[in-house]
C-alpha positions in Angstrom: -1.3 66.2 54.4 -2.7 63.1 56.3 -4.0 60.1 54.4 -6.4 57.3 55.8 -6.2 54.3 53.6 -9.4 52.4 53.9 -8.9 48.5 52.5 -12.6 47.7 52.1 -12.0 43.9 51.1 -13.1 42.5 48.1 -16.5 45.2 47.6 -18.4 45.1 44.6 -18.9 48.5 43.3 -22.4 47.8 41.8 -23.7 46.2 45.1 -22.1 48.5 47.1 -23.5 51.5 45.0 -26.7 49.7 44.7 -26.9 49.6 48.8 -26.2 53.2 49.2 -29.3 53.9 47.2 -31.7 51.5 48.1 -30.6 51.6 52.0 -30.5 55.6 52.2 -26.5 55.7 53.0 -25.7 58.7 52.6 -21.5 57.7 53.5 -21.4 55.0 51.2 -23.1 57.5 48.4 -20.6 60.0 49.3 -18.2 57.6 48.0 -19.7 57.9 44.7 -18.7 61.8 44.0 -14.9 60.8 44.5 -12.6 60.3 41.7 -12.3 56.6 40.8 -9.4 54.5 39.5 -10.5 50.8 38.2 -7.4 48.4 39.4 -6.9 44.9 37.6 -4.5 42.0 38.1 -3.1 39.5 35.7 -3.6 36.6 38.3 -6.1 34.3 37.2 -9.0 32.2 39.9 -7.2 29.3 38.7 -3.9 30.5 39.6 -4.4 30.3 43.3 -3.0 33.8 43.7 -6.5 35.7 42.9 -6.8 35.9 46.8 -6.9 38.5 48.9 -3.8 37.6 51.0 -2.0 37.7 47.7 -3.7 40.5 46.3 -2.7 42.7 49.2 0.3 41.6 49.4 1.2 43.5 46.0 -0.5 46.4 46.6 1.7 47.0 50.1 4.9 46.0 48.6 4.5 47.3 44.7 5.2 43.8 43.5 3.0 41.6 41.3 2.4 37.8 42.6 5.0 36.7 40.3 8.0 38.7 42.1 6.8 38.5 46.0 5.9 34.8 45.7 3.2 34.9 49.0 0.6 32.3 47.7 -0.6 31.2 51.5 -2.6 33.5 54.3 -0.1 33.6 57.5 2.8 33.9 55.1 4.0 37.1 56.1 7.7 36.1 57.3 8.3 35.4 54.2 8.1 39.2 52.9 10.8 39.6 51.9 10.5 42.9 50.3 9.9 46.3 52.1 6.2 46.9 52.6 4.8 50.5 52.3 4.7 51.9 55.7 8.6 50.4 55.8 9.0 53.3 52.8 7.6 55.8 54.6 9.4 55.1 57.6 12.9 55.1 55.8 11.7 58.5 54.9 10.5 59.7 58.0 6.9 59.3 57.3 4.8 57.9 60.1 1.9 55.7 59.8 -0.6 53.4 61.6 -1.6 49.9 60.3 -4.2 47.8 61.4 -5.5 44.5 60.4 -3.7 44.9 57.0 -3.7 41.5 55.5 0.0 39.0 55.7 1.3 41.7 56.6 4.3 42.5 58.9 5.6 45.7 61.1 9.0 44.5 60.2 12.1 47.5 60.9 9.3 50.3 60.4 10.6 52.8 63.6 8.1 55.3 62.2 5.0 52.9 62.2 3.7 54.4 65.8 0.7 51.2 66.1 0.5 48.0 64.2 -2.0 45.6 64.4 -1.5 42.4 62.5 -4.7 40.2 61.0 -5.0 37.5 63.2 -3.9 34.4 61.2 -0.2 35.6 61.0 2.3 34.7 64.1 2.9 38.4 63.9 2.6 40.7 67.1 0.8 43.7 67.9 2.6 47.0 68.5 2.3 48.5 70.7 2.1 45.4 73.3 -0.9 46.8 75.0 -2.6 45.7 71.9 -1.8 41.9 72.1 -4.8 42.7 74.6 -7.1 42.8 71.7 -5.0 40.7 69.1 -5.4 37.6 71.1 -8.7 36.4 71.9 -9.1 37.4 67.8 -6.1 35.2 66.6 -7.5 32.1 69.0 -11.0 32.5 67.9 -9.8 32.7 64.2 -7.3 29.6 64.9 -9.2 27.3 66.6 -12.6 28.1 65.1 -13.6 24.1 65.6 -12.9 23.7 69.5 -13.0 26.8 70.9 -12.0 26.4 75.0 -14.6 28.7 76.8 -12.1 29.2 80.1 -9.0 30.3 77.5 -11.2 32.8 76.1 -12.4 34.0 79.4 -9.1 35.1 80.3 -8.3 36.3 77.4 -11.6 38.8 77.4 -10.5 40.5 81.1 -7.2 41.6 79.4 -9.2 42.6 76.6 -12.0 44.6 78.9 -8.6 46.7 80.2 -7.2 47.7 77.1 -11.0 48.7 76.6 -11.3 51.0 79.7 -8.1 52.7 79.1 -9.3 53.2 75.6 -12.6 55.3 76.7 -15.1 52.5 74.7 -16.2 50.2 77.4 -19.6 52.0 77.0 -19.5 52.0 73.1 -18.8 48.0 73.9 -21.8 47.8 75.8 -23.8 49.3 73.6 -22.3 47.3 70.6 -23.0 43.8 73.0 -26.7 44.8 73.5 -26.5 45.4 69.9 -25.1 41.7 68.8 -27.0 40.1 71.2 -30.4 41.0 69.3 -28.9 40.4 66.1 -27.6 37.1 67.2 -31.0 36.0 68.2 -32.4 37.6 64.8 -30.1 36.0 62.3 -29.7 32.6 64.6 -26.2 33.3 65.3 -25.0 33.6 61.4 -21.3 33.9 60.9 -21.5 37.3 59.2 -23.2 38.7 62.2 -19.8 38.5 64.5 -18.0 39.0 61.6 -19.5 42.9 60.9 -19.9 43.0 64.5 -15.9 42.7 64.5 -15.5 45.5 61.8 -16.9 47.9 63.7 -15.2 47.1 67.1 -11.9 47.2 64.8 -12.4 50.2 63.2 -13.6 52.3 67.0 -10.3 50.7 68.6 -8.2 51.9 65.0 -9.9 55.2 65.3 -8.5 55.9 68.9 -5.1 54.8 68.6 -4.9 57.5 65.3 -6.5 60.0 67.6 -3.5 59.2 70.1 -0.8 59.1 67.5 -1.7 60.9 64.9 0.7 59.3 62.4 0.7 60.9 58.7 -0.4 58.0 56.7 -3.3 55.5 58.8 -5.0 52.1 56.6 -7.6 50.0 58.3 -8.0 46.7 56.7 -12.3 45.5 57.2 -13.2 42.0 55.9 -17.1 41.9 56.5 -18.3 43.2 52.8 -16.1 40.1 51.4 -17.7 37.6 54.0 -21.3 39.1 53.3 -20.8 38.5 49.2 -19.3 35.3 49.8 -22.1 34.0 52.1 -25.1 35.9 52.0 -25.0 37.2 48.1 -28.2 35.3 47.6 -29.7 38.0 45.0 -28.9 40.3 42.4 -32.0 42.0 41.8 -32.1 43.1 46.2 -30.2 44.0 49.1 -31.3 41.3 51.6 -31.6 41.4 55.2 -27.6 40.3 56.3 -26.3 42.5 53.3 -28.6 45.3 54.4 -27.5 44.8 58.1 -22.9 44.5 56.9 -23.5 47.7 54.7 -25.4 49.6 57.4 -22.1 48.9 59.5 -20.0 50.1 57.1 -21.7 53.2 56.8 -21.3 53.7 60.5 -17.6 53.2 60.1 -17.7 55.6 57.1 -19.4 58.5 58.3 -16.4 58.2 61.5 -13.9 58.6 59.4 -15.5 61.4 57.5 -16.4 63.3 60.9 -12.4 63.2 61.7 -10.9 64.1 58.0 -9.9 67.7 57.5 -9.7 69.9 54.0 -6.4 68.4 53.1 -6.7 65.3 53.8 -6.9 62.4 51.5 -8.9 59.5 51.5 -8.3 56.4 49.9 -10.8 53.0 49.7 -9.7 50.4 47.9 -10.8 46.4 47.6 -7.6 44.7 45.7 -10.2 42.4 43.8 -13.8 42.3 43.7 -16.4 39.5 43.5 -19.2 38.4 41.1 -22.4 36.8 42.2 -22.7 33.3 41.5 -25.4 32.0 42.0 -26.3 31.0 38.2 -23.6 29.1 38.6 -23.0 25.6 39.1 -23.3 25.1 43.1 -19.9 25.7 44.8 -20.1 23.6 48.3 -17.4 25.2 51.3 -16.7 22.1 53.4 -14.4 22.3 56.8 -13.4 19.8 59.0 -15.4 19.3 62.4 -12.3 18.9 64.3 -9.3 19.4 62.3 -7.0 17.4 65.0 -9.5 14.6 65.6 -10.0 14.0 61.8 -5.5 14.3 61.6 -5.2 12.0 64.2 -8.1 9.1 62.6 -6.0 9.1 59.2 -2.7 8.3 61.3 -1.2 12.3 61.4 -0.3 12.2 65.3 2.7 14.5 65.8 1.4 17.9 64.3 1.3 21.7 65.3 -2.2 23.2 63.6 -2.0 26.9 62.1 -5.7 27.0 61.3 -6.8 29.5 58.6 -9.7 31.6 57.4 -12.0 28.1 56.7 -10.7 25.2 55.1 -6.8 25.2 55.0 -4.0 25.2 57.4 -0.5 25.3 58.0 0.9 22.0 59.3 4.2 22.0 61.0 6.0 18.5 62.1 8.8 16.8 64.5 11.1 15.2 61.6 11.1 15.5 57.5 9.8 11.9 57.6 6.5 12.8 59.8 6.0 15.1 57.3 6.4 13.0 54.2 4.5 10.4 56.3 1.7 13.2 56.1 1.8 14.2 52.3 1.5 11.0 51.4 -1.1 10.1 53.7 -3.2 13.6 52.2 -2.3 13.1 48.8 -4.0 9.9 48.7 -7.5 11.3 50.3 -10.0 10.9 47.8 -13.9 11.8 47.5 -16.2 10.2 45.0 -13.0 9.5 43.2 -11.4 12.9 43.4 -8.5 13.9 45.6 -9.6 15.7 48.5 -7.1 18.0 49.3 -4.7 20.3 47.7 -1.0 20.2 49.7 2.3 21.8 49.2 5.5 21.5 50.2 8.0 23.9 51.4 11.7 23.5 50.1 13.3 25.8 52.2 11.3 24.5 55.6 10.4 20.4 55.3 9.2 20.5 58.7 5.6 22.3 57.2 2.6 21.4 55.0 0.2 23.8 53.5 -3.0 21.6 52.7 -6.7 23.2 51.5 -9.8 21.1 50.9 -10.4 21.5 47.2 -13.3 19.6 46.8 -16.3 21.4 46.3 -19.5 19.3 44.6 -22.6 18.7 46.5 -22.5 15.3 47.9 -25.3 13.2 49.5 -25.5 12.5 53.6 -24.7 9.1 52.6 -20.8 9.7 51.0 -17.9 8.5 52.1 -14.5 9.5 52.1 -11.5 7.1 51.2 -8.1 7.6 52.7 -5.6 4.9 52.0 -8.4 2.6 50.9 -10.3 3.0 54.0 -13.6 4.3 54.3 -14.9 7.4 56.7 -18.5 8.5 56.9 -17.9 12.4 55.3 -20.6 13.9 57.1 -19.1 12.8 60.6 -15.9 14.4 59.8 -16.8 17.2 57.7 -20.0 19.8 57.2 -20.8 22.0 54.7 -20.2 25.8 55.5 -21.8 27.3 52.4 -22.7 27.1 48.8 -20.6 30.2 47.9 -22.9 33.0 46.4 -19.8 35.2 45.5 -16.2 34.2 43.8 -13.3 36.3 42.9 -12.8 38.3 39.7 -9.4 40.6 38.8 -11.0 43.6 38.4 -11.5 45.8 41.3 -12.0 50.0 42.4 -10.3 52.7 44.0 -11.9 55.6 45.2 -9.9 58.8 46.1 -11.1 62.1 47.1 -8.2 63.4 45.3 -7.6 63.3 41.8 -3.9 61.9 42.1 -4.2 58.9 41.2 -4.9 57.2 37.4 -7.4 55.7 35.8 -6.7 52.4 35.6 -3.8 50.7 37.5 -2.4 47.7 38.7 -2.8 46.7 42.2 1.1 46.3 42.7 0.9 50.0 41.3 -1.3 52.1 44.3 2.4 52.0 46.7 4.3 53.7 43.9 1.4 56.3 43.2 1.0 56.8 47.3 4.3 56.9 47.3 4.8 59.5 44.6 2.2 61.7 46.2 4.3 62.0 49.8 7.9 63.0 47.5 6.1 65.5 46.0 4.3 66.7 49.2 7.9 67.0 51.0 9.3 68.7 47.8 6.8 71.6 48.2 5.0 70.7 45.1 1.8 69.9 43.9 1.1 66.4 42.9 0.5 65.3 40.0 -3.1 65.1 38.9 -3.7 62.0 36.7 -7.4 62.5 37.0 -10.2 64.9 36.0 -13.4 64.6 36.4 
């Protein structure tokens, strides 16, 4: 038995049913007719572990927050606890993994391809695939000055790997494609961002052609984005939603073409999201330049790990450049509210996690105070979005197999995938939790 593990991030099963019926999609309504398991975590939004780099972290390693401790994205080192396709491997179970979230390949001999997400330090394996890791990572990392030479040469590596994979005419196709949607949705974020899902998922399909390992997962972040950005409605599926769930179905209705009788199937979100917008307005701000604006409040001597939007890693020289810089963020205020959120480390005082938590509108006219001196905001910062979807605990699993139960924790999928494979290699039937 083969299983494909699709991590659909963050979906909202009534949107995304709502889509399949509206949009005419027939591979997201296939969905629908599998067995489904409801998943739940105890971590609370104000918790700052009801995240998806959190999240997933528990269901790859079967721990809850509380026990694996990974709070920040690009925290993956500190994994200290075997991740799933490490299990499999110590049993001689094979698998491919690609983009799973803070996530690392670790001592996994039996993971045959492993592509990390692109704000980890992690590398691709195998190699060839640093090809196609890169130009990502340094997109996603220096979102704010992006050189157009150091991409350049990043893309003809990336054009090779493509050739030798057989999809420089699906790219083609797929460019033609994002061009017209680029010009039709004036170069929205979500655009690249589906745009990326589906180059991810052709590239993930190939390498499980080649390799054909027992256990495959694909990690695709676009639904997320699209609730988070473009959520603007709950009574309709508008235009970018419609265009991010017509994707999807592409990338469904691939995997479906390659499954065979035995196989299972597995799509799962680790949390969901609610729409917001009858909410009070929830402003995304980032920095312009993250380096410039470090550099104007007196933080010279820093190494920038840029993350999803509006936090970073920090890493420093000496301990006392970087208590020079906590003190210097703690004291950042707006309207009279501290600015940022920052941690230290304790076991690394060389590095600074620091997120903007402020999220009120503000006038064109505010600014911000950092060790009683004043900086026009709006020449530092901009805001990215009024957020139209947050994070709830609840979430779904869909299985085309009834092994796995009702409801479960998130930290509780490895066990139960787990469970399925001993019972497979014993010669018996597994358990059927489920019936319909």
């Amino acid at each position: 038995m083969k299983t494909i593990f699709l991590e659909l991030n963050e979906f909202n099963e009534n949107l995304l049913q709502e889509a399949g019926k509206v949009l005419h999609l027939k591979n997201i309504q296939r969905l629908f007719s599998f067995y489904k398991s409801t998943t739940w975590t105890d971590d609370t939004y104000d918790s700052g572990f009801l995240e998806p780099w959190v999240q997933w972290v528990s269901v790859h390693t079967g721990l809850s927050s509380s026990e694996h401790q990974v709070k920040h994205l690009g925290n993956a080192p500190q994994v200290a606890h075997k991740q799933l396709w490490e299990k499999l491997s110590d049993k001689k179970i094979s698998s491919g993994i690609w983009g799973a979230m803070n996530a690392k390949r670790s001592n996994a001999a039996d993971c045959l391809f492993f592509f990390p997400d692109p704000w980890t330090d992690e590398n691709a394996y195998p190699s060839e695939l640093n090809a196609l890791l890169q130009p990502l990572r340094h997109i996603s990392q220096n979102y704010t000055s992006c050189p157009k030479l150091t991409i350049a040469r990043l893309i003809k590596d990336l054009l090779i790997l493509t050739k030798k994979n057989k999809l420089l005419g699906f790219l083609g196709k797929e460019i033609t494609s994002l061009a017209k949607n680029v010009l039709r949705y004036k170069a929205k974020p979500f655009v690249f961002v589906s745009f990326l899902d589906l180059l991810s998922s052709h590239f993930f399909l190939e390498y499980q052609k080649r390799f054909c390992p027992t256990f495959s997962l694909l990690f695709l972040n676009s639904i997320a984005h699209l609730q988070h950005h473009q959520w603007t409605s709950k009574k309709s599926i508008s235009p970018p939603l419609a265009h991010g769930f017509k994707n999807i179905d592409k990338i469904l209705g691939k995997i479906f073409a390659m499954l065979q009788p035995d196989d299972l199937f597995l799509v799962t979100n680790a949390l969901s999201q609610k729409n917001t917008m009858e909410e009070k307005p929830w402003v995304l701000y980032r920095q312009i330049n993250q380096k410039k604006f470090l550099q104007l409040i007196g933080i010279k001597k820093v190494a920038i790990e840029a993350h999803m939007t509006h936090d970073a890693h920090l890493f420093f020289p000496n301990a006392q450049s970087t208590q020079q810089a906590l003190d210097i963020l703690q004291s950042v205020t707006l309207n009279g509210a501290p600015f940022f959120h920052v941690e230290s480390y304790p076991d690394n005082p060389l590095k600074l996690f620091y997120r903007i938590q402020f999220t009120d509108p503000v006038p064109q006219d505010t600014f911000l105070t950092v060790s009683n001196k004043l900086y026009p905001f709006f020449k530092l910062f901009k805001a990215i979005v009024k957020r139209t979807g947050k994070h709830i605990q609840t979430g779904t699993l869909f299985s085309n197999k009834p092994y796995f139960s009702e409801k479960l924790a998130n930290h509780e999928i490895e066990e139960q995938i787990l469970n399925i494979y001993a019972q497979n290699c014993q010669r018996k039937e597994p358990v059927m939790p489920q019936s319909r």
